[in-house]
C-alpha positions in Angstrom: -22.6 1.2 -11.0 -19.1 1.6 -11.1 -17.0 4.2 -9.7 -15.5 7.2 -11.5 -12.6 6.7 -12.9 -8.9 8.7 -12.2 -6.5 9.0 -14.7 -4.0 5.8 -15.4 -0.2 6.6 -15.5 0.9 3.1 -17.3 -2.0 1.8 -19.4 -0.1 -0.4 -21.2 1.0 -2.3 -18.4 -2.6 -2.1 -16.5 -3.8 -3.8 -19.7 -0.8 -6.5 -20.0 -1.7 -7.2 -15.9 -5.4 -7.8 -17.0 -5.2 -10.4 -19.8 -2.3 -11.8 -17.4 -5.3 -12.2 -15.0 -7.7 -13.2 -17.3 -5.2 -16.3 -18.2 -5.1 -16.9 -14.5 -8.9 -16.9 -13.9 -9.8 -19.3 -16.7 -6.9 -22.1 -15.2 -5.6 -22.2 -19.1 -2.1 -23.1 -19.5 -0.2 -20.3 -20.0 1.1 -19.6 -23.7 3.6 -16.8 -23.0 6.6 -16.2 -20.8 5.0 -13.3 -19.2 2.0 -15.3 -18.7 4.1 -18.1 -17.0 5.8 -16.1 -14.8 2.5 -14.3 -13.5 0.5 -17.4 -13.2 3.0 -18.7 -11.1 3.7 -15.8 -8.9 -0.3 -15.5 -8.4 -0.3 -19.4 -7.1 2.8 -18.8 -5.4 1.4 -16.1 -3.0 -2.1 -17.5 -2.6 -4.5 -15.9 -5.1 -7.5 -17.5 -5.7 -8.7 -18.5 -8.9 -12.2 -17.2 -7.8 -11.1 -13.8 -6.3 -9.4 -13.7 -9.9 -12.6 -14.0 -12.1 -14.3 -11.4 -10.1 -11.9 -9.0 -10.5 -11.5 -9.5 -14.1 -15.3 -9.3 -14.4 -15.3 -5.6 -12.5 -13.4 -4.9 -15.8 -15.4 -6.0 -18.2 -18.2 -4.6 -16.7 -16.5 -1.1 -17.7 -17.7 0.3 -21.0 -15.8 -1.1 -24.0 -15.8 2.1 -25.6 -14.1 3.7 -22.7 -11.7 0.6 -22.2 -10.9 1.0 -25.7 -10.2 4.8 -25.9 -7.8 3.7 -22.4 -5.9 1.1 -23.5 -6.4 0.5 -27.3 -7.2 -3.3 -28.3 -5.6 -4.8 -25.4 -8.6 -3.4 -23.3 -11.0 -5.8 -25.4 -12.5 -8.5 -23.4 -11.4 -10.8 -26.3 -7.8 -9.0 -26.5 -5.1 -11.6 -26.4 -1.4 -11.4 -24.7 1.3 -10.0 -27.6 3.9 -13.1 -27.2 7.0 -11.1 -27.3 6.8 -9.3 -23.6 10.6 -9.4 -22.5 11.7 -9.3 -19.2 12.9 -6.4 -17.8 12.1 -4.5 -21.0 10.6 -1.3 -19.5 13.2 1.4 -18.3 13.0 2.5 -14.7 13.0 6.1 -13.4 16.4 6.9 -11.9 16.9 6.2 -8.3 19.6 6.1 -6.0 20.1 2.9 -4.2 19.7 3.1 -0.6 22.4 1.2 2.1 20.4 -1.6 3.8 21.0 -1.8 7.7 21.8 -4.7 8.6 22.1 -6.1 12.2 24.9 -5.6 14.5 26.5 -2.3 16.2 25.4 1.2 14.5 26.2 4.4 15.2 23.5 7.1 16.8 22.6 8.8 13.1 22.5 12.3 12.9 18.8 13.3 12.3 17.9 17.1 12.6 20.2 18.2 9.2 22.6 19.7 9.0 22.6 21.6 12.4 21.3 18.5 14.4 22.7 16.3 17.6 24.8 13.2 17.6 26.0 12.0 20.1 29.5 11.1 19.7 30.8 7.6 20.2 27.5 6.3 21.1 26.6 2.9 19.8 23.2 0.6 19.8 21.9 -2.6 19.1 21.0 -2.7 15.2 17.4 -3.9 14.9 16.7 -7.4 14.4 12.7 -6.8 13.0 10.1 -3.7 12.5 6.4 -3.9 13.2 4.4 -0.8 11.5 0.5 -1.1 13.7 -2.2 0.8 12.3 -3.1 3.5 15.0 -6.5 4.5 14.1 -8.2 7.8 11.5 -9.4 10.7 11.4 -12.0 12.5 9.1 -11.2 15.7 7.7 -14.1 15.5 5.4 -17.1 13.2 5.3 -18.1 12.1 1.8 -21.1 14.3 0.2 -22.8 17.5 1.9 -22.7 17.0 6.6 -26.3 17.0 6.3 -27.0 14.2 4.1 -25.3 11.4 6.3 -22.4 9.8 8.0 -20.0 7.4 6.6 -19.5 4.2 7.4 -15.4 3.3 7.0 -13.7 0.5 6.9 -9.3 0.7 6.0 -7.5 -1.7 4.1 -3.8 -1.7 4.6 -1.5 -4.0 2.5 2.0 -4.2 3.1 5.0 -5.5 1.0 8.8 -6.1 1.3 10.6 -8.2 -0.9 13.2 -10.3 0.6 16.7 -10.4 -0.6 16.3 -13.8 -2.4 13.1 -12.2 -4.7 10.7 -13.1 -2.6 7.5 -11.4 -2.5 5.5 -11.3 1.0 2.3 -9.4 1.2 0.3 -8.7 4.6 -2.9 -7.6 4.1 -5.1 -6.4 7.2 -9.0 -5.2 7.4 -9.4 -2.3 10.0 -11.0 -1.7 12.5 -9.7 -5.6 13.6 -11.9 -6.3 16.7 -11.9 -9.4 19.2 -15.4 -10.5 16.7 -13.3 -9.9 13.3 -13.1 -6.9 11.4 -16.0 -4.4 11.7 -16.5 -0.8 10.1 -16.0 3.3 11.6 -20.1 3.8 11.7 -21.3 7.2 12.3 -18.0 9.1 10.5 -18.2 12.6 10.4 -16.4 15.5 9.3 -13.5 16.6 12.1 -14.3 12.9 13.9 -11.4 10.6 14.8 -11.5 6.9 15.4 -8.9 5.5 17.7 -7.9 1.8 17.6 -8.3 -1.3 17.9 -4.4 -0.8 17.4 -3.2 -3.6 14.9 0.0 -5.1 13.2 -0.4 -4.3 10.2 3.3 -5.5 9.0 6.5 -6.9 10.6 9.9 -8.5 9.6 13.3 -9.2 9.9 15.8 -6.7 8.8 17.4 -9.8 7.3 15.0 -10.6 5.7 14.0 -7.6 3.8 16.2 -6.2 1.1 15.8 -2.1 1.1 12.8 -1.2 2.6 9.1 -1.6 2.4 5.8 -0.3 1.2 2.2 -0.1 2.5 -0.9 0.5 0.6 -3.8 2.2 2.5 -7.8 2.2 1.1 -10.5 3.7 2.7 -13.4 2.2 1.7 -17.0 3.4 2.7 -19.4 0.6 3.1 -22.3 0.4 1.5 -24.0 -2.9 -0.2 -20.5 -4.7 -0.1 -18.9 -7.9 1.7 -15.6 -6.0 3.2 -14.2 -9.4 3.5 -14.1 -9.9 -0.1 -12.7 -6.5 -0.6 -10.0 -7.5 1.6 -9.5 -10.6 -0.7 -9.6 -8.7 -3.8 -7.1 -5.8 -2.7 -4.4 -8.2 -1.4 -4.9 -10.7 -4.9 -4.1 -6.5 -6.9 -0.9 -5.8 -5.0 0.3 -9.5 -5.6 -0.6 -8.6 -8.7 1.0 -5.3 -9.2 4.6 -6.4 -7.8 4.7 -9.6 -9.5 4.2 -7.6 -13.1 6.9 -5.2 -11.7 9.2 -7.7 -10.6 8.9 -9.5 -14.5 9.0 -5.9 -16.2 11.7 -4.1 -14.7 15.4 -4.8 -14.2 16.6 -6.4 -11.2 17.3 -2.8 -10.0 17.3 -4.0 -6.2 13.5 -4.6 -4.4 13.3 -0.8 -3.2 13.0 0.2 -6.8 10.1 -2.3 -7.6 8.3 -1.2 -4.8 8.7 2.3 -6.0 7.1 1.3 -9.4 4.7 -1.1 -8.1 3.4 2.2 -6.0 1.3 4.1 -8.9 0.7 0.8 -10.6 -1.7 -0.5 -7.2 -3.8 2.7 -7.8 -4.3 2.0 -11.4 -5.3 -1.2 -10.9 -7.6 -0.7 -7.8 -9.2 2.3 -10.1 -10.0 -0.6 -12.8 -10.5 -3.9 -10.9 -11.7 -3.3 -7.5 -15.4 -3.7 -7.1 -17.6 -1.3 -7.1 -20.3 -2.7 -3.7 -18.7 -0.3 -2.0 -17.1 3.3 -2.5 -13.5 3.3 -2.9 -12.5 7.0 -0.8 -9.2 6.8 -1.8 -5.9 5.0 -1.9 -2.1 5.9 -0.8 0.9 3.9 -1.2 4.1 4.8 1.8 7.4 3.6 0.8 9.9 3.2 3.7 13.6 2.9 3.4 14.8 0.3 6.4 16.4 3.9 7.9 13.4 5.7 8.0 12.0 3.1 9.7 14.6 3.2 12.3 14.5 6.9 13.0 10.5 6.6 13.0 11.0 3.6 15.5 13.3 5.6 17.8 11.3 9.1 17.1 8.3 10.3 19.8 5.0 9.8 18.3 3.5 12.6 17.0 -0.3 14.4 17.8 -1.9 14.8 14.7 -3.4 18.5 14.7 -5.1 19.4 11.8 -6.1 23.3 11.5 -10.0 23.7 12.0 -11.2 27.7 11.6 -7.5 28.6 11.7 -6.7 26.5 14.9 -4.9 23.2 15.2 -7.1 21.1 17.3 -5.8 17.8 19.0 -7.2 14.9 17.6 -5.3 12.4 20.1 -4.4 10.3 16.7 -0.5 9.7 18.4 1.3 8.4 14.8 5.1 8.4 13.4 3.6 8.6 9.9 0.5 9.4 8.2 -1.3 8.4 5.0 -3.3 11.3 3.9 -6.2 9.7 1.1 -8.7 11.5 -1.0 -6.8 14.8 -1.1 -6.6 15.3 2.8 -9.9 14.4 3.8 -9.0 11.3 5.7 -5.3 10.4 7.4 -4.7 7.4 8.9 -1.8 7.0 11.2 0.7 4.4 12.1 3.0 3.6 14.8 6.4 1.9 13.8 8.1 -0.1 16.6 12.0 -1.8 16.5 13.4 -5.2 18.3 14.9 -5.0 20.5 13.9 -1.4 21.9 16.7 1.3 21.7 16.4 4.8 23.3 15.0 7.8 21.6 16.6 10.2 19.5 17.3 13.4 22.0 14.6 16.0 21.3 16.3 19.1 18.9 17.8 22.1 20.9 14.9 24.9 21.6 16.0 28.5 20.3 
C-alpha cells in the first residue's frame, strides 16, 4: 500500500522530473532539450534503466485522482513533456555566495561570535580533503504504541558536491555497513541507541568541490522490502533531483543547487520511493566547505537528549546531527580534515 503522503513544495517540477524519468525508463530518444539533458545526466552518473521503471511504476501506482488534483495533467501516466522547458528558467531564492577555502596557509578563524578566541598570528595547513563517517543513531521514538513492537532500521545516507567544472558526484551508503554487507538496527526501541559500524559516508578534495556539500539521510524501517534496492532507488532520486536543478536554475554557483536540490529529494522520495518498506523520515544537511572545517577541528559532541526532564548520555559522540521524523530519530556524523590540524581552544568558562 503506499505510504502517506506530505505536502510537495514544487509540484511542477516533481512532475517535469517524472515524465523526464519516464523518457529515461522506456530507452526512447529524447524529443526535448530538457529531456536530453536529463537522459544524459542519468547515464552519465550510473542510473539504471531498470531502477528507473520501478520508480516510475511506484508513481503510477498512486491514485490518478490524487496525482491529478497534485500536479494537474502532467501527473497523468499518459502526460507528455511541454517542449518549451528553458534552461535556467526558474528564479532562485536569494542567497549569498559563500568564499570557497581553498588549499594553502589560513588563518585560525574566529569561532565563538563576537566575544570568541583567535589566536593571533597563528597559521595552519588548509585542508586538502573532508571525510563526513556516519557515527551511529538513536531512537527518540519507536514507530506505533512501545507495546506493539520494535523496529527494525536500516539508514540511507546520500551525499553530493558538485565539482567546480559541473560535475555531479553522488555517494550513496546503506547503514549499518558490516564486514557481511549492510544489515538492519533490529530490536529498536524508544530511548535505544545504536553505535557503529562507523562508515565513510562521503569524502573529497577541497579542490575538487566548488562551495560545499549536502547529505541526504532516510531512515527506513524494514519490513517486506529488499534494502539493497532501496539503496539503488534513493541514489537514482538524488541524481535525479540535482540534475533537474542543475538544467532549471541559473548557474548561481553549485552551493545554491544543492540548496534547491534539498526540498526537491523529499518531494520526490514522498512520490517515487517504494513503498516494501516504511519510509520514517528524510533530512537533507547542507555544509559550506567552512563549516566543515570548524566541525573538523571542533571536539565531538555527546548527544543528550532530555528524558523525564533529565539529559541522559546516549554515548552517540557526533559534530552534527540529522534529526528525521520530527525528532524521533537523530543520526550523527563525525567530520574529519587531511591533513589533521589542532582543535579550536575550548571558549573561556564564566
Amino acid at each position: 500500500m503506499p505510504s502517506l503522503l506530505r505536502p510537495t513544495k514544487d509540484p511542477e517540477i516533481v512532475a517535469l522530473g517524472v515524465l523526464a524519468l519516464r523518457s529515461f525508463a522506456r530507452g526512447t530518444s529524447p524529443a526535448t532539450p530538457f529531456e536530453v539533458d536529463i537522459t544524459r545526466t542519468l547515464k552519465d552518473l550510473g542510473v539504471s534503466p531498470v531502477i528507473a521503471r520501478k520508480l516510475v511504476a511506484n508513481f503510477d501506482k498512486r491514485s490518478p485522482s490524487v496525482r491529478r488534483r497534485v500536479f494537474g495533467p502532467l501527473g497523468l501516466s499518459d502526460a507528455q513533456l511541454p517542449a518549451n522547458i528553458q534552461r535556467g528558467s526558474k528564479v532562485p531564492d536569494p542567497l549569498a555566495r559563500r568564499a570557497v577555502l581553498t588549499p594553502g596557509v589560513l588563518p585560525l578563524p574566529k569561532i565563538f561570535g563576537d566575544g570568541g578566541i583567535q589566536l593571533p598570528g597563528e597559521q595552519i595547513l588548509a585542508p586538502e580533503r573532508y571525510d563526513i563517517r556516519f557515527q551511529g543513531m538513536h531512537c527518540v521514538d519507536e514507530t506505533g504504541p512501545d507495546f506493539i513492537g520494535s523496529d527494525e532500521i536500516y539508514i540511507i545516507t546520500s551525499a553530493v558536491h558538485i565539482k567546480p567544472d559541473g560535475t555531479n558526484v553522488i555517494t550513496t551508503v546503506r547503514h549499518p555497513l558490516t564486514q557481511d554487507g549492510a544489515s538492519t538496527y533490529g530490536n529498536v526501541d524508544s530511548h535505544e541507541t545504536r553505535i557503529g559500524p562507523v562508515a565513510s559516508c562521503w569524502s573529497a578534495k577541497v579542490a575538487d568541490t566548488s562551495e560545499g556539500m549536502s547529505i541526504s539521510t532516510v531512515v527506513m524501517e524494514h519490513d517486506e522490502g529488499d534494502p539493497n534496492a532501496y539503496h539503488d532507488q534513493v541514489d537514482a532520486v538524488v541524481k535525479l533531483a540535482i540534475g533537474i536543478v542543475t538544467y532549471l536554475y541559473p548557474p548561481a554557483g553549485a552551493f545554491l543547487a544543492l540548496i534547491e536540490a534539498s526540498g526537491l529529494i523529499t518531494d520526490f522520495f514522498n512520490w517515487i520511493l517504494g513503498t516494501g518498506d516504511d519510509e520514517i523520515g528524510t533530512v537533507t544537511t547542507i555544509l559550506k566547505l567552512s563549516e566543515l572545517e570548524i566541525y573538523s577541528r571542533t571536539r565531538l559532541a555527546d548527544f543528550s537528549p532530555l528524558r523525564d526532564g533529565q539529559h541522559v548520555s546516549t554515548g552517540l559522540r557526533h559534530h552534527f546531527l540529522a534529526p528525521v521524523n520530527d525528532n524521533d530519530y537523530f543520526v550523527g556524523f563525525r567530520v574529519t580534515r587531511d591533513p589533521v590540524a589542532p582543535l579550536f581552544p575550548l571558549p573561556p568558562v564564566d
